[in-house]
C-alpha atoms as one frame of an Amber mdcrd trajectory, in Angstrom:
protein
  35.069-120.131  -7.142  31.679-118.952  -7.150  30.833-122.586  -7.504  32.231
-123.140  -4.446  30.221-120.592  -2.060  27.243-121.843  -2.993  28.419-125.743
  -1.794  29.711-124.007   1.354  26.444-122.558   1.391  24.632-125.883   0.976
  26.988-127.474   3.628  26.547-124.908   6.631  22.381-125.690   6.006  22.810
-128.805   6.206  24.880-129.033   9.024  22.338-127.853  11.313  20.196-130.930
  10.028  20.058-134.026  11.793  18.639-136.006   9.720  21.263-136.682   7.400
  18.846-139.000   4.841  17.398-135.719   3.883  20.388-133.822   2.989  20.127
-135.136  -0.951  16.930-133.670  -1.325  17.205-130.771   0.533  20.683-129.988
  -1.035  19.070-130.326  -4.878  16.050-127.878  -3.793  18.422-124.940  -2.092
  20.638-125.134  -5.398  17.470-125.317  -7.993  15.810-122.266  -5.790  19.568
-120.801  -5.522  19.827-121.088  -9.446  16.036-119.378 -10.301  17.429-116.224
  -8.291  20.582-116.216  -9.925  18.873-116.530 -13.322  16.774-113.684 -12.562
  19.468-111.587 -11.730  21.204-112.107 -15.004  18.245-111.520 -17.113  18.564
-107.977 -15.909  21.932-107.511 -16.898  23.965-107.863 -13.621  27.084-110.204
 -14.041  26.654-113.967 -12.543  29.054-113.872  -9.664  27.142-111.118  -8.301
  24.463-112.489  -9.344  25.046-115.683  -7.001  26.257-113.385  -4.042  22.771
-111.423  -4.735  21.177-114.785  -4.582  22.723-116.297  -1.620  22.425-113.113
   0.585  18.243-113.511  -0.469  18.519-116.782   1.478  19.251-115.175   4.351
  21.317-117.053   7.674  22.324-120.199   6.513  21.993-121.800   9.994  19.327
-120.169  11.086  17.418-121.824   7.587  19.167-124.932   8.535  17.460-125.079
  11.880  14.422-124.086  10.456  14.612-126.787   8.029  15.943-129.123  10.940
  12.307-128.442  12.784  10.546-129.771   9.797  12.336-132.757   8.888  13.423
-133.634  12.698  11.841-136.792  13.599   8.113-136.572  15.185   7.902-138.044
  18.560   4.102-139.670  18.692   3.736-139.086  22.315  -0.257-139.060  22.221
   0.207-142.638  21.684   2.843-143.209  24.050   0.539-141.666  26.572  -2.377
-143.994  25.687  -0.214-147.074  25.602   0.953-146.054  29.142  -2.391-145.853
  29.987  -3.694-149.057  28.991  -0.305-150.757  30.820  -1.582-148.913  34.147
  -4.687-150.389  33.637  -3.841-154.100  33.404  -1.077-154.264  36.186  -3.683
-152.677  38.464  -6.471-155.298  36.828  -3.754-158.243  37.745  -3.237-156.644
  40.876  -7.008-156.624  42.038  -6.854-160.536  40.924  -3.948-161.409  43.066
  -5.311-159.002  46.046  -8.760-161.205  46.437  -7.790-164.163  44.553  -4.677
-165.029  46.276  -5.505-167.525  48.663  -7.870-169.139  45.835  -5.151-169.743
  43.113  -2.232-169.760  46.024   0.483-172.527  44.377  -1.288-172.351  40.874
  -0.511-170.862  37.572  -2.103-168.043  38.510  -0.541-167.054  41.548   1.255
-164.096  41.396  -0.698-162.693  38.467   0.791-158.994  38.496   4.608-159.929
  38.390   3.514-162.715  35.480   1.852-159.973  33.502   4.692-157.150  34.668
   7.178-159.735  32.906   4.834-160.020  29.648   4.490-155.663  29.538   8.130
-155.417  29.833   8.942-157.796  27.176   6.345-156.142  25.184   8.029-152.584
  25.844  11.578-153.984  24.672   9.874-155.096  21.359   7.856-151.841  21.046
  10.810-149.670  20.968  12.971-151.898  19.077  10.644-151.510  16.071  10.058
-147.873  17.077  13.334-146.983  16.083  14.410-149.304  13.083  13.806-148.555
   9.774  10.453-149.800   8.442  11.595-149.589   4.950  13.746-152.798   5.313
  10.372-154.706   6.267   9.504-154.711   3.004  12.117-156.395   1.208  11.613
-159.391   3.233   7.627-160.006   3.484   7.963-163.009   1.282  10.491-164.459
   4.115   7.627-163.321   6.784   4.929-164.823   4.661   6.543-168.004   4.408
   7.863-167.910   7.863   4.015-167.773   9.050   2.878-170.753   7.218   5.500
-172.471   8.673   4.323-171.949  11.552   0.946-172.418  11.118   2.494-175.853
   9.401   3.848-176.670  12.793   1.096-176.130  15.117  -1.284-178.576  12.382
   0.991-181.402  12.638   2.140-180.936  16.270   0.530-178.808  18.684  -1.637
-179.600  21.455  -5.323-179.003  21.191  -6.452-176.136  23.351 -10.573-175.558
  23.097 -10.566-177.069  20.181  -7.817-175.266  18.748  -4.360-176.434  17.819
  -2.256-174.048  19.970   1.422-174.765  18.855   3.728-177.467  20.183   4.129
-177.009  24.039   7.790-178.249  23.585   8.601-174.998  22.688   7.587-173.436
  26.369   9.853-170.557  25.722   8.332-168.987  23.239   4.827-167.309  23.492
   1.514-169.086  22.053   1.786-169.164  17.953  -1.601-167.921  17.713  -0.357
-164.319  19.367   1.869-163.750  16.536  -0.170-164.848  13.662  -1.633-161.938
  12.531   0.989-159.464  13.330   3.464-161.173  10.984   0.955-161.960   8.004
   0.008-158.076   8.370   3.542-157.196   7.579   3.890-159.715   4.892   1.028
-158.640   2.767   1.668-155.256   3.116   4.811-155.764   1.610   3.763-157.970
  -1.011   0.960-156.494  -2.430   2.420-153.045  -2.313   5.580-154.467  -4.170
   3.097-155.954  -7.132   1.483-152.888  -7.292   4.391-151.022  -7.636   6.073
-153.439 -10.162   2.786-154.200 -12.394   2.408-152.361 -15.518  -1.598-153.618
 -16.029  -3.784-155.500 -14.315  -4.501-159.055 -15.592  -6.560-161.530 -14.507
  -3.896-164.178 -13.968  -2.169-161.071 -11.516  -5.663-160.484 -10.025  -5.606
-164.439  -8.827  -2.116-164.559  -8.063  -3.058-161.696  -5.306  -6.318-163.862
  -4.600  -4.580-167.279  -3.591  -1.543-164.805  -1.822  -4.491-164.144   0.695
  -6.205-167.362   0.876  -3.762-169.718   1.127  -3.324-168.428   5.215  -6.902
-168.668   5.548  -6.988-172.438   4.397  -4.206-173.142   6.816  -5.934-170.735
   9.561  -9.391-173.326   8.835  -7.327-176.465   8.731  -6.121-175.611  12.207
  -9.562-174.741  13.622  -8.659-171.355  14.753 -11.916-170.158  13.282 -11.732
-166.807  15.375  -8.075-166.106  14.230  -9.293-166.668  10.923 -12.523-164.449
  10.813 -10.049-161.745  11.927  -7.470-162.764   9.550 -10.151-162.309   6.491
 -11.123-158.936   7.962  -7.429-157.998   7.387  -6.688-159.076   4.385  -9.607
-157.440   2.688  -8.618-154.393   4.258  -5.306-154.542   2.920  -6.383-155.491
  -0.473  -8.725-153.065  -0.846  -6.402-150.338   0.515  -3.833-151.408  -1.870
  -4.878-152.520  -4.810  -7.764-150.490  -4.701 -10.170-153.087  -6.933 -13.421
-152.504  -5.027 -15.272-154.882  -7.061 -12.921-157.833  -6.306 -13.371-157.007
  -2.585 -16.980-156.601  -2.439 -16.958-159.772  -3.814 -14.420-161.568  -1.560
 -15.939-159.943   1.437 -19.397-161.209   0.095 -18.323-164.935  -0.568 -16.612
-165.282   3.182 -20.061-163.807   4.527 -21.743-166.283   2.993 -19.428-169.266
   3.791 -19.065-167.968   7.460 -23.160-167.986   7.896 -23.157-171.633   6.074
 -20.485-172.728   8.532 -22.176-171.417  11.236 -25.860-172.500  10.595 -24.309
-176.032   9.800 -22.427-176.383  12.919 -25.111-176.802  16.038 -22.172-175.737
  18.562 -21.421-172.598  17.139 -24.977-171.558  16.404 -26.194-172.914  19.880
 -23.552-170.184  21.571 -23.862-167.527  18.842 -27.889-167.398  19.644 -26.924
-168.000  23.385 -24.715-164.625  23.543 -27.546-162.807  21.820 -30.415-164.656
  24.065 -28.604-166.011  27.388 -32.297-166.927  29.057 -32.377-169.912  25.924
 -30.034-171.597  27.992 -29.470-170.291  31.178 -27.587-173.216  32.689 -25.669
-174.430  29.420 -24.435-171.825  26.786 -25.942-168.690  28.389 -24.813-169.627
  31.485 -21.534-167.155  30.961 -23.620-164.393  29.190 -25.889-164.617  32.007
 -23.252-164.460  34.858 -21.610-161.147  32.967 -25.319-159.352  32.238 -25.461
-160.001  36.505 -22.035-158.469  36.979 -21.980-156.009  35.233 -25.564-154.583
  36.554 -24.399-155.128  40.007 -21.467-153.230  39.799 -23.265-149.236  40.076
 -21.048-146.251  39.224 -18.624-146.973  41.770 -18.169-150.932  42.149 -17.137
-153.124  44.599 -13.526-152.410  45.177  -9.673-153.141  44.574  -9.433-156.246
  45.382 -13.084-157.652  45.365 -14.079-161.109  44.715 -16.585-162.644  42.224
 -17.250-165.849  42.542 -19.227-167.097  39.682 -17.286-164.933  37.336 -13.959
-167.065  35.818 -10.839-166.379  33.906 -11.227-162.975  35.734  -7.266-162.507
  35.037  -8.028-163.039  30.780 -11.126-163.206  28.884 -12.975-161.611  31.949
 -10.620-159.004  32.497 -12.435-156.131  31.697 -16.137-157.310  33.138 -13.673
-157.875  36.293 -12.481-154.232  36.463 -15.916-152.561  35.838 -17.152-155.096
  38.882 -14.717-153.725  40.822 -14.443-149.888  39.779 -18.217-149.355  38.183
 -19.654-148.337  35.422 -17.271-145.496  35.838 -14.111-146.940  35.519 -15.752
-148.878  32.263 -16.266-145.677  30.819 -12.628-144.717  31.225 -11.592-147.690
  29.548 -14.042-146.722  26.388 -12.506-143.235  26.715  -8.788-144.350  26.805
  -9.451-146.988  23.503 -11.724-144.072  22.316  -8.688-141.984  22.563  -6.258
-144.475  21.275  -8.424-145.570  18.060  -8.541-141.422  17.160  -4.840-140.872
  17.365  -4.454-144.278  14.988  -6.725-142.635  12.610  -5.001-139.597  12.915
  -1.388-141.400  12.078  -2.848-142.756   8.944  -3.414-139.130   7.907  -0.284
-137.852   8.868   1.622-141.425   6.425   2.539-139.875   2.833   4.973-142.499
   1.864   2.718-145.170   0.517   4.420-148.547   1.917   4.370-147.044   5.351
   0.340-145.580   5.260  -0.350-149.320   4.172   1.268-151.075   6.709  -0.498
-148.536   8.765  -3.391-149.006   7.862  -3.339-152.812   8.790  -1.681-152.487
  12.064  -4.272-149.964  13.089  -7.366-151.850  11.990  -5.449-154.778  13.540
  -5.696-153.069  16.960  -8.443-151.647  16.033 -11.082-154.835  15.127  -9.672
-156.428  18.408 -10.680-153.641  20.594 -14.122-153.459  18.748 -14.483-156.746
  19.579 -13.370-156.563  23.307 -16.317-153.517  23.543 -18.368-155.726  22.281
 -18.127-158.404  24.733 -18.899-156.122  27.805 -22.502-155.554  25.993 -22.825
-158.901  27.545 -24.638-159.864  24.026 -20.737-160.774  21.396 -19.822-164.597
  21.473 -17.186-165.212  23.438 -13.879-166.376  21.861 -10.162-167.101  22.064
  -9.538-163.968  20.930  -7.981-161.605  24.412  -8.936-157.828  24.976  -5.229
-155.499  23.577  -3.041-154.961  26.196  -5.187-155.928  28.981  -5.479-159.450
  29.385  -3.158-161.906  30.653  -0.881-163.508  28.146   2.179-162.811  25.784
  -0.233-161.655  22.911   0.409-158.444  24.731   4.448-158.618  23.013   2.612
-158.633  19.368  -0.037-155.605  20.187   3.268-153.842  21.872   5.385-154.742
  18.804   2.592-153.764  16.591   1.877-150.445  18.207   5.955-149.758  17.866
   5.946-150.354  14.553   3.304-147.754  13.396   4.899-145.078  16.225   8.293
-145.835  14.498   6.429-145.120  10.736   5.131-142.054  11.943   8.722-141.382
  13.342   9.946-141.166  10.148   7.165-139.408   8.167   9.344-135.899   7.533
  12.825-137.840   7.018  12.181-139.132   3.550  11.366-135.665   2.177   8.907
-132.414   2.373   6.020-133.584   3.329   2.845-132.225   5.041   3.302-131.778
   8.775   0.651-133.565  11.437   1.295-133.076  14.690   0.434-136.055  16.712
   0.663-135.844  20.320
């Protein structure tokens, strides 16, 4: 009988908690708390079923501690990020909007016609994606990164042997016009993958060996062979900044990584010193007056745009001729020409903004397979908008790689996806148990 009250005890907490995957938990510490009290009643002498009432009547309401409880374990709503992400939307439907407003009668009957609803299309698609990983379960992500591994070498696989070349870059197989450019989704899926993997061998290995140690090696170089066999050398530089990350997060073997990171630094600046192209624009972005009319033509047209452009700029709307791909890789040197140095400024403050509340949702992760994949989605968003920063010095190579969220194209459904998966992690970080509370928002 006595038995009993303290399960209808249990059961009227718990019923003022929504989050019913916490109820186990929660249940076994009420009755282990419920049972100390009891015990130290009877120690004095006082029978146990008054003990228990005693006991039961110390733990006060039980739906007021069930809503109390329900406040803690509730799931936590990231809206700084939402706000951010909104942000950053604003700011490329007006960018797209400026295009088509002075470019209109330029690009009139060409792809490019009608940038804003084109890139209104690729934000909403990105949106659908964002919140359908915002509210699924991460946790199921993990059991299949070996089928997301293998799904990403296929597809790597596929755009070797039949895509079309693009700037010198396989770009997948343009039969498939449906679907977005391969390279967009590269990175977002091998991301996932490793996470899972490596934090399932870490989990599952009793002691490191060295035949485990090169088992995780080839894991992470195998996609960078592909990556170089394709020729999507930025994609791959980015791809080796990840994984090392990742590794070194996980596994935690600094002396492996130093040494990876130190043997792709040195093949990189062979590659690069060996290859009269890539050094010729690499010096060119650092020195544009070496070449003003060839390679530092660009870097030269940007360092003039940019300088012209004052506090205020020229305008919604205004037109630069010399200045190209003003609705992608120019994006941003577009808006600061047409809103200033001001507006450019706003755009460091909103990424400045967005990069702090990433940081701050890696803090806020306990459970370790979700703070991992963390961890690579942010420095995934993170590296690309160091890199677009970068650019508008007027003095970072220019590459394939677009500026998050801004640019034209349907990368902008793998940042969105990306960005819903870590909101949806941080969704969940009070449901699997007590855990420290971070407010982030």
């Amino acid at each position: 009988m006595m038995k009993e009250r303290q399960q209808q005890f249990l059961d009227k907490v718990c019923a003022e908690i929504k989050a019913k995957k916490t109820h186990p938990e929660i249940r076994l510490e009420l009755a282990n708390h419920l049972e100390e009290l009891i015990c130290e009643k009877e120690a004095t002498g006082m029978p146990r079923d008054e003990a228990i009432a005693w006991a039961i009547a110390q733990m006060g309401n039980p739906q007021t501690l069930g809503r109390e409880l329900h406040q803690i374990h509730k799931p936590r709503v990231p809206w700084g990020l939402f706000g951010v992400i909104a942000l950053l939307s604003a700011i490329s439907l007006i960018g797209m909007g400026s295009v088509d407003a002075g470019y209109s009668d330029i690009v009139k009957g060409s792809f490019l016609d009608n940038a804003l609803r084109r890139q209104s299309i690729n934000i909403l698609i990105g949106i659908v994606l964002m919140f359908g990983l915002y509210f699924i379960d991460f946790r199921r992500l993990k059991g299949l990164s070996w089928v997301l591994y293998g799904t990403s070498l296929i597809g790597i696989l596929v755009s070797i042997f039949w895509g079309t070349q693009v700037n010198g870059m396989n770009s997948g197989p343009r039969i498939f016009l449906i679907l977005p450019d391969m390279t967009s989704y590269r990175p977002f899926m091998l991301i996932v993958a490793l996470t899972g993997i490596l934090v399932n061998r870490r989990e599952a290995a009793n002691k490191k060996t060295l035949r485990s140690g090169l088992f995780e090696v080839g894991i992470l170089l195998l996609p960078a062979l592909f990556l170089l066999s394709l020729n999507a050398l930025p994609e791959l530089v980015m791809y080796l900044a990840y994984s090392i990350v990742l590794y070194l997060w996980i596994i935690r073997d600094w002396l492996k990584s130093v040494v990876l990171l130190g043997f792709f630094l040195i093949i990189g600046l062979i590659f690069i010193i060996k290859s009269d192209y890539l050094l010729a624009r690499f010096i060119n972005a650092i020195n544009p007056s070496l070449d003003p009319e060839g390679y530092g033509y660009i870097y030269q047209v940007m360092r003039e745009v940019l300088s012209s452009a004052g506090w205020w700029g020229h305008g919604f709307g205004s037109v630069e001729q010399k200045l190209p791909y003003v609705y992608s890789d120019m994006l941003p040197v577009y808006l600061i020409h047409c809103f200033g140095w001001a507006g450019g400024l706003l755009l460091a403050a909103v990424i400045t903004w967005l990069l702090i509340k990433l940081l701050s949702t890696i803090r806020a992760i306990r459970e370790p397979y979700g703070q991992a994949l963390v961890v690579g989605l942010a420095f995934f968003l993170a590296i690309r908008f160091a890199y677009g920063l970068a650019v508008l010095s007027g003095g970072m190579m220019l590459t394939s790689i677009p500026f998050p969220f801004l640019s034209y194209g349907s990368h902008v459904w793998f940042e969105y996806a990306a960005i819903g998966l870590l909101m949806g992690i941080y969704r969940r970080k009070d449901i699997g148990g007590v855990q420290e509370n971070t407010v982030l928002g």
